[in-house]
MITI-597853 format. One record per atom (N, C-alpha, C): residue in one letter; x, y, z. Coordinates in steps of 0.02 Angstrom, whole numbers, plus 50000, padded with zeros to 5 digits. Example, Ala and Ser with C-alpha at 12.3 -4.5 7.8 and 13.67 -1.06 7.14 Angstrom:
BEGIN
A506604971650390/A506154977550390/A506604983550390/S506424988850354/S506844994750357/S506455000250394/
//
This chain:
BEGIN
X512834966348317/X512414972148333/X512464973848407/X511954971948455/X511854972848501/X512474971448554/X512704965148537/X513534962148563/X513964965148583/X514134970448502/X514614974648508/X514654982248542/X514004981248547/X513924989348607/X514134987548676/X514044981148699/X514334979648768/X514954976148793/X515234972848834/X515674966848842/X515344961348816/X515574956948804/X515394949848795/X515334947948881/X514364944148893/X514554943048956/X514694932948988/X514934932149027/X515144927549049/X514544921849026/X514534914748999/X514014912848980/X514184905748985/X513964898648980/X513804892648988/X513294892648949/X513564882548959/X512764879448923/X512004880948944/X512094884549013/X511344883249040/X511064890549032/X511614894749018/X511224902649015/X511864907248964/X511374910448927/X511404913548852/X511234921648852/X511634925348834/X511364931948831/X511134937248760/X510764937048766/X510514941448688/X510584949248694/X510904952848662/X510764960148678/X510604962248608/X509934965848624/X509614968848575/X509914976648564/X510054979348496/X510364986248507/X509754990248516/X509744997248540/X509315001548546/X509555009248517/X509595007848479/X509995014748449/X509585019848450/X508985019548465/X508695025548476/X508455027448533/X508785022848597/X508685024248655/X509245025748691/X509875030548675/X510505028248684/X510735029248743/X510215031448806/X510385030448857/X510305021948888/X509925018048859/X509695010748895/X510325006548859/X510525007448798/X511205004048743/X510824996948718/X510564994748780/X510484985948731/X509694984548773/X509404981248744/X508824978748764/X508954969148772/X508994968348836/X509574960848837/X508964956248877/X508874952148836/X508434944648850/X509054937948863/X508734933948900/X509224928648914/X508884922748911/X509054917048887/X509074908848844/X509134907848932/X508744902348955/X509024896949008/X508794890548988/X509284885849012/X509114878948980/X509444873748945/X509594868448930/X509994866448874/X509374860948832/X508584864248844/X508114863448777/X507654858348806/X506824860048822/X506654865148816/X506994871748847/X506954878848826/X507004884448861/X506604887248884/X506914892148952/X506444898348961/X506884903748946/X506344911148914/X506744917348913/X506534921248974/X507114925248991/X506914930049045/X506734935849012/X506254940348994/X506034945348937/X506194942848862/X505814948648829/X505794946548763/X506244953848719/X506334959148743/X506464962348710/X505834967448683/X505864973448655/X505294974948622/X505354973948519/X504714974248512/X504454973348435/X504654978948403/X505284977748355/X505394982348320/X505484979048248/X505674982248174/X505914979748116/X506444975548133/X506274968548101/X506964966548125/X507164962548180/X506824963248233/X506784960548313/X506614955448299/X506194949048296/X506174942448296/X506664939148266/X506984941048203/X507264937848155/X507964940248176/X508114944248221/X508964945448256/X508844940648337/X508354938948353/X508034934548406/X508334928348394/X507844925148330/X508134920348306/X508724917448271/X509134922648266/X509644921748236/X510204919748305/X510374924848355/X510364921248387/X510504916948438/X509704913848430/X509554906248444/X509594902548418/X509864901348361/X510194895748318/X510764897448316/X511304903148363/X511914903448378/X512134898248424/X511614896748464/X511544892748540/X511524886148532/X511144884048458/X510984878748449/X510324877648456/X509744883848471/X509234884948506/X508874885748442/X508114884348439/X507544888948374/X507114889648430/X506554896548385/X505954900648449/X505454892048467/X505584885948419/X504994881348434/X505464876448498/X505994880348532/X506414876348592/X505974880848655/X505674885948657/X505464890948692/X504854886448715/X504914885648790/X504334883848838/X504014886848873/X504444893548919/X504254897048936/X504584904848952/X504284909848959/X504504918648975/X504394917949036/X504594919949063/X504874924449143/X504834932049083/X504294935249137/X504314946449110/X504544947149191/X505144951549199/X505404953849252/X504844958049260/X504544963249209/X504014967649248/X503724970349196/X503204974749188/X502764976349131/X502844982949097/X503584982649067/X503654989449023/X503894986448959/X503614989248900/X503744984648841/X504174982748807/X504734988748826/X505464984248811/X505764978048834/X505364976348888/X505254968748921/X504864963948886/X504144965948870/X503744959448859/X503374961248755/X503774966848736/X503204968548693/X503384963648606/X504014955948621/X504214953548571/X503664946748587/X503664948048640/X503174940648677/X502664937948648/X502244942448617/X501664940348572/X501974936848508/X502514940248481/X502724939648404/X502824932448404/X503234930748492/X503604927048487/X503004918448482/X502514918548513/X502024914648558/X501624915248471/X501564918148437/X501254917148363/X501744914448309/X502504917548317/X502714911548288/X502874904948290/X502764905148363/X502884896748365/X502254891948363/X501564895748357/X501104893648340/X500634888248383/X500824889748440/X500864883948500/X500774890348561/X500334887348630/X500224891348674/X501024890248722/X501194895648740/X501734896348787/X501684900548829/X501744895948907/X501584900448968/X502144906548966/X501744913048984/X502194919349018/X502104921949079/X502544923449116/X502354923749211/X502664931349198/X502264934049254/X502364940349275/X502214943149331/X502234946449379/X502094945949457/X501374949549434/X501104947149508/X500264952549498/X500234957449494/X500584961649546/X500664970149528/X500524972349447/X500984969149413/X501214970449336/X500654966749295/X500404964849293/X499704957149251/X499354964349216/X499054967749240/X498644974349206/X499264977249153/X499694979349172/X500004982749117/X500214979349049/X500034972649044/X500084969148978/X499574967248966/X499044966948994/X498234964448969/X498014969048908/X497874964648843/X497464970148809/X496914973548837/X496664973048893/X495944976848915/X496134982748944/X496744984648957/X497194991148963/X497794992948953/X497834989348876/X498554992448837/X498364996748800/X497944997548790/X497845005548731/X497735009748782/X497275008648811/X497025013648866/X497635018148899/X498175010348926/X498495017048972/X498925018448942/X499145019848886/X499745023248851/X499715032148859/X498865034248861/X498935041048923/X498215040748943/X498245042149008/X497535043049012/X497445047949054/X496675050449045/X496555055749085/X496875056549147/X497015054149188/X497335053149251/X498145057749251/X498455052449182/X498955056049185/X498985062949155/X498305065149131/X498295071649102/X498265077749194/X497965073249213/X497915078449294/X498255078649320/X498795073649313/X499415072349356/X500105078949325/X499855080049254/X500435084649219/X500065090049238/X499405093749236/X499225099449256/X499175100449335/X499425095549395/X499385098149464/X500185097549475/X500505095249434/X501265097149431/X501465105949396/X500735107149367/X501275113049336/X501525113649260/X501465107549222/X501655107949159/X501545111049118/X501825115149067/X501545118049012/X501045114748981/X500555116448951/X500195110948914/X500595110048842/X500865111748814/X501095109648747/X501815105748763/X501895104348839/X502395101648847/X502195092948851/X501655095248911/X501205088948896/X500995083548835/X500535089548789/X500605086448724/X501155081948692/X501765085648706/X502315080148688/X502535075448717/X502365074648776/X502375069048831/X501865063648802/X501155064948796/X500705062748775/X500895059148719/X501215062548646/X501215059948578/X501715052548586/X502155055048640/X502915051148650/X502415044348681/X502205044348723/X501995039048759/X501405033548690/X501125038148663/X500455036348615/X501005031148580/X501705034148541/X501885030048487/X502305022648537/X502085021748571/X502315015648633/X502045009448597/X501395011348566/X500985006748543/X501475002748487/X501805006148461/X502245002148412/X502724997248425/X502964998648482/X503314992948513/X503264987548539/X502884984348540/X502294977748570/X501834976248572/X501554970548575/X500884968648576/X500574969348636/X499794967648662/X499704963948732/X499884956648717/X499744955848799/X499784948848796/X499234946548844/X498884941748850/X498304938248857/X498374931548893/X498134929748957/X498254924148971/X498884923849008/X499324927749061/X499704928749061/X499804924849139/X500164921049160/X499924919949231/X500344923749292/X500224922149349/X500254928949401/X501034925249425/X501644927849453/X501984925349489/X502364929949530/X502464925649617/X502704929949657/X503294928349707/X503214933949734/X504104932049776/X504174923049783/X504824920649777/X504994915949816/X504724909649765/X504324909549715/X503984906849659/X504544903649617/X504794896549605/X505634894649574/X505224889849525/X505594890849463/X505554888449384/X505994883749394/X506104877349391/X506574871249370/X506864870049303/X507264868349295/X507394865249223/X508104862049251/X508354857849168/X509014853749205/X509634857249176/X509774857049274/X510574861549247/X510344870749303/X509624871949310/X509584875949341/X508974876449385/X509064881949435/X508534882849469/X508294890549485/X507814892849451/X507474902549436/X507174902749505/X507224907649534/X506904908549626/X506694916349592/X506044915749598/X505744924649593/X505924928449649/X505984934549655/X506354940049684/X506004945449686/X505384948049707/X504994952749709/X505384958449735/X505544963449677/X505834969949712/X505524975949674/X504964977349718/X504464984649675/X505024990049691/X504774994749667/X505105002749630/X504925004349565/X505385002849531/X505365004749474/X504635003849444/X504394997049446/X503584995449466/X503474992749514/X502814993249521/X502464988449585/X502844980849584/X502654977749512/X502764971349511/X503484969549478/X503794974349486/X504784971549460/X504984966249500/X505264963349444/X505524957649512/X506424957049472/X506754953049508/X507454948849480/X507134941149485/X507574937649456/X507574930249445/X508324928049476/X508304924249527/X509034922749552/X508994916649543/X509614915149488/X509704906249478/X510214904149525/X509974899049552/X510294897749630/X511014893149617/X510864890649571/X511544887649575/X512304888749562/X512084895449507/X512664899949489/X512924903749501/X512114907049567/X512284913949586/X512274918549528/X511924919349495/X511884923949451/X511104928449463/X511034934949466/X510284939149466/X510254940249387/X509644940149369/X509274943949313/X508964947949358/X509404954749343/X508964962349401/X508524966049332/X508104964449293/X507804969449244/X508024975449250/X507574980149265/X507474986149273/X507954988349341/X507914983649398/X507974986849449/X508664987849477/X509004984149430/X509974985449435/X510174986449367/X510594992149339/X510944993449285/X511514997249295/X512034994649257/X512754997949278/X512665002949272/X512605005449204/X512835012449163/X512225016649193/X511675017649220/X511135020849236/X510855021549304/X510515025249327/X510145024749398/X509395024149351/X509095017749392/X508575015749380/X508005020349409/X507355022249365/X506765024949395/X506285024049434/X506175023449496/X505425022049558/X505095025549495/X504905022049451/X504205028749443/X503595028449471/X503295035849490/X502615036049530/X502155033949495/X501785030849501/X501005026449508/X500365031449502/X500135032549435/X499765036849435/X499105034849485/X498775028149451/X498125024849471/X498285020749514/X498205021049593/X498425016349654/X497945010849649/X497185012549629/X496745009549651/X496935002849627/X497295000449579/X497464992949545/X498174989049628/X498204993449661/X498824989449685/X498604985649771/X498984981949789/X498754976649829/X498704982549906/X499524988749892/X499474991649952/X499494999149886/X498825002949923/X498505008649908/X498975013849919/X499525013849989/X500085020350028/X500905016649996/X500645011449941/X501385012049914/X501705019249879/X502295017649904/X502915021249866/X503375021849833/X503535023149767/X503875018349724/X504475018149762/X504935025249777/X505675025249808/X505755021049872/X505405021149911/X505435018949972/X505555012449948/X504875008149909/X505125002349892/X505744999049863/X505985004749814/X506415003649776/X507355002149814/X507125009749890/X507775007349913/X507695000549976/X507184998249986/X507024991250029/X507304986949967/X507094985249909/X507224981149873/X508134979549857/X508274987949851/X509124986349868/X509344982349917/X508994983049968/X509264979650030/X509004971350029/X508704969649990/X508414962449984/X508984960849937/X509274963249890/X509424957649858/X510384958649861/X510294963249906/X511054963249939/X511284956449982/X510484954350015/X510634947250057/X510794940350022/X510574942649964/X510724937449914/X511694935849878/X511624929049868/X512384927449898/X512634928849815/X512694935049761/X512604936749698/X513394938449675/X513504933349614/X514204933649611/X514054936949530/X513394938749505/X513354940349428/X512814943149411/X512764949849431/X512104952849372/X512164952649320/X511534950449272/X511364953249210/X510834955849188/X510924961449184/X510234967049181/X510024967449130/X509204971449137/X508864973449072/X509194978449008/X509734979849028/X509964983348953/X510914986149005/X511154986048933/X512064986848945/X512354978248970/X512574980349004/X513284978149036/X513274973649107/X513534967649111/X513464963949162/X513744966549222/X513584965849291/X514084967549352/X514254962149383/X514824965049417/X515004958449470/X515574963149537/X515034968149537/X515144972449602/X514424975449640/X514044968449632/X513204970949662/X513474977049727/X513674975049776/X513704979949831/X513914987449803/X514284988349785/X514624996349742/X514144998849718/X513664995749680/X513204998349634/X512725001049684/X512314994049719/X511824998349775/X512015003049822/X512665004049844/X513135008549860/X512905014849847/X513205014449773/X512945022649732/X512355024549711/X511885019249705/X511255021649682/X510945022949761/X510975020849809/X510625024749886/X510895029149895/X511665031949889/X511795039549888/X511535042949819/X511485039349764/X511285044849716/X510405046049753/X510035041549779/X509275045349779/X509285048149857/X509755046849922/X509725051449964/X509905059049944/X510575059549915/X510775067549890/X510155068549846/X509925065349801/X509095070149765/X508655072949820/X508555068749853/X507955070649922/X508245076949945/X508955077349967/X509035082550010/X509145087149960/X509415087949905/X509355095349835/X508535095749830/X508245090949820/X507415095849813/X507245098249890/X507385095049934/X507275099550014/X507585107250003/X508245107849991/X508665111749991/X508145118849949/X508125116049888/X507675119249826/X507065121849849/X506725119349898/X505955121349930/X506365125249998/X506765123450018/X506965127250084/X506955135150064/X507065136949998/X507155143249955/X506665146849932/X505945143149954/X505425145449924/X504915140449905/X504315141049913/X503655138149904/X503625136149826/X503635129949797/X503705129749738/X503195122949695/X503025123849651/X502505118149607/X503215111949579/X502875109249582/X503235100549542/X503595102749491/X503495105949408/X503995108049368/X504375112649368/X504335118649436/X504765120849438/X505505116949480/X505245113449514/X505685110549541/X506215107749497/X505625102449458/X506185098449409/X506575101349355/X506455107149338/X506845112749318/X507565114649337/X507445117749405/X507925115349450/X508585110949464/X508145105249456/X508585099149473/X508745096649402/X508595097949333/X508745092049288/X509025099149240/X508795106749280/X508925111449198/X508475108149129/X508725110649066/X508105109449018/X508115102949028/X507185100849012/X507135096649010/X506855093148950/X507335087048904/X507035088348830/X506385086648820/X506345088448743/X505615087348727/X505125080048733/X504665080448773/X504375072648783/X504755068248842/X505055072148902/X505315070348927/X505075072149007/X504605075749002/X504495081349060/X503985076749117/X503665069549089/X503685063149126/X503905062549169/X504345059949132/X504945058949195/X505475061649225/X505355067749228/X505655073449248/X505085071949317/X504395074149309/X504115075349356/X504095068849402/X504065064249370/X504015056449417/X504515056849464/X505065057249431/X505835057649481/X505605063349531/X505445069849535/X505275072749577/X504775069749625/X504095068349619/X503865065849667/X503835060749712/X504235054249672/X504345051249727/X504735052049768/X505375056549762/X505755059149802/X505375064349861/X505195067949834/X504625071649853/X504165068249938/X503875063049900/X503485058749946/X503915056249990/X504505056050012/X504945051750060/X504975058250093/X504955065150073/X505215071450115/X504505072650147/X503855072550123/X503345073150166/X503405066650218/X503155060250187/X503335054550252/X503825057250292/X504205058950303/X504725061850355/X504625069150379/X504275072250362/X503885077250396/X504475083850363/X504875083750321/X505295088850306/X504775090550263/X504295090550229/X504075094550171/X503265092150164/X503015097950147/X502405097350160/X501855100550086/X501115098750054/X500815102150006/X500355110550048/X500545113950007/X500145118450042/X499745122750012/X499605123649941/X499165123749910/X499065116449860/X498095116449843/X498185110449808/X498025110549725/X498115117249718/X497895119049634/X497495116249602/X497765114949545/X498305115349497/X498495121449494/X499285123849500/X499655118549517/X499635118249597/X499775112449608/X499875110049668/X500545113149708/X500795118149766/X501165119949798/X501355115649851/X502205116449830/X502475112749905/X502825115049934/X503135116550024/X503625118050026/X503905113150095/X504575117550119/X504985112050147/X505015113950229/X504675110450267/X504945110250350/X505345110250375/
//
């Protein structure tokens, strides 16, 4: 399944790669969890809960020589549910408590005390009307996000982990890697002995990864975070790292880390300067912009259409090129 959508990637006794297919996500291709260990294990994500998903899990892990009752502990690179939402299935079938770490930033976005909640919430309803959105565009943003619920559980009990934080086992050594953007609390896992990164979210061949903006600040440690800003500091952290092997949250392994962060800091400087360019032309609201810059944008998609705009956005005000000048709804911006 999942295998055959990618390369086969480079693998040993001490680390295992699972790729989950995503056929209905066919921009992400594989939803890829990784075995460390030669028993007990830890996984680095779980994949999300779909028909089918545990029992192509376990299958396999008895490819490896592995069953889910070898599972000691999860490493969640960060809290989006194609990461953590098999985690519950997994922690009930083995019928036994099993620690899951996740940095603090991220601990709220898997707590049942706000997994229903934030799948939309008022917040992000103000956030689509001071951008400008159609409302029936919204609505479909809204429905898209609501059916999220199907893909995972919460999880409960989850404990906090942060930069510099290293998992042991024999044969390896996990060093946490705090690199926000994409979220507050994304991190990589760098196993030191192989030189290999687990970059989740925040390195993928085939894709440029999303800073997405932060609706509700009030949960985060720093209130004037930024997802992009962070996102291109975090490039630069794990460039120092001595990395002879990504394996990311979905596709295809690398083993040209520099090239990649390469193109992804020119792909989000040239965005900054096309939405400058775009306001240099005229005083304009958030969806017209992303209009602009993405042309149609499909249905249930207009999210992240607008996210990608503002954090870009926010690096052109911090730098004094662009400024709000009405505050609506919609909210007007233009460019200095």
């Amino acid at each position: 399944m999942g295998e055959k959508l990618i390369k086969p990637y480079f693998e040993n006794e001490n680390i295992h790669s699972i790729a989950i297919p995503l056929p209905d996500v066919s921009n992400l291709i594989t939803s890829n969890l990784y075995v460390i260990g030669k028993g007990p294990i830890t996984l680095i994500d779980t994949g999300l809960k779909s028909v089918g998903t545990l029992d192509f899990v376990c299958s396999r892990l008895a490819k490896f020589g592995f069953s889910l009752g070898d599972v000691n502990r999860i490493i969640i690179t960060h809290g989006h549910m194609d990461h953590f939402g098999l985690a519950a299935s997994i922690r009930e079938a083995v019928g036994r408590p099993i620690d899951c770490f996740i940095h603090e930033e991220d601990k709220w976005q898997v707590s049942s005390n706000n997994f229903m909640q934030e799948m939309w919430t008022e917040e992000a309803d103000r956030l689509m009307a001071m951008a400008g959105v159609p409302r029936q565009e919204t609505e479909k943003v809204r429905n898209r996000f609501l059916s999220f619920k199907e893909l995972g559980d919460p999880l409960d009990g989850v404990l906090g982990m942060n930069d510099g934080d290293e998992f042991l086992g024999e044969g390896y050594c996990l060093k946490i890697v705090h690199t926000p953007g994409h979220t507050p609390g994304s991190c990589c896992v760098f196993e030191t002995q192989q030189k290999i990164l687990f970059s989740g979210d925040h390195i993928i061949k085939h894709i440029t990864p999303n800073p997405f903006v932060v609706i509700d600040r009030s949960r985060l440690q720093n209130e004037n975070y930024k997802s992009l800003k962070a996102y291109l500091e975090s490039l630069e952290k794990v460039l120092k790292l001595e990395v002879r092997y990504v394996f990311p949250g979905h596709g295809s392994d690398i083993d040209d880390l520099p090239e990649i962060v390469s193109a992804f800091r020119k792909h989000h400087l040239d965005r900054i300067e096309l939405i400058w360019h775009i306001l240099n032309k005229g005083r304009k609201p958030l969806y017209e912009i992303a209009v602009e810059v993405f042309g149609i944008i499909p249905d249930g998609e207009a999210f992240l259409a607008i996210s990608e705009i503002i954090v870009h956005l926010e690096m052109l005000i911090e730098c004094r090129r662009a400024e709000l000048v009405e505050q609506g709804p919609p909210a007007i911006f233009r460019a200095l």
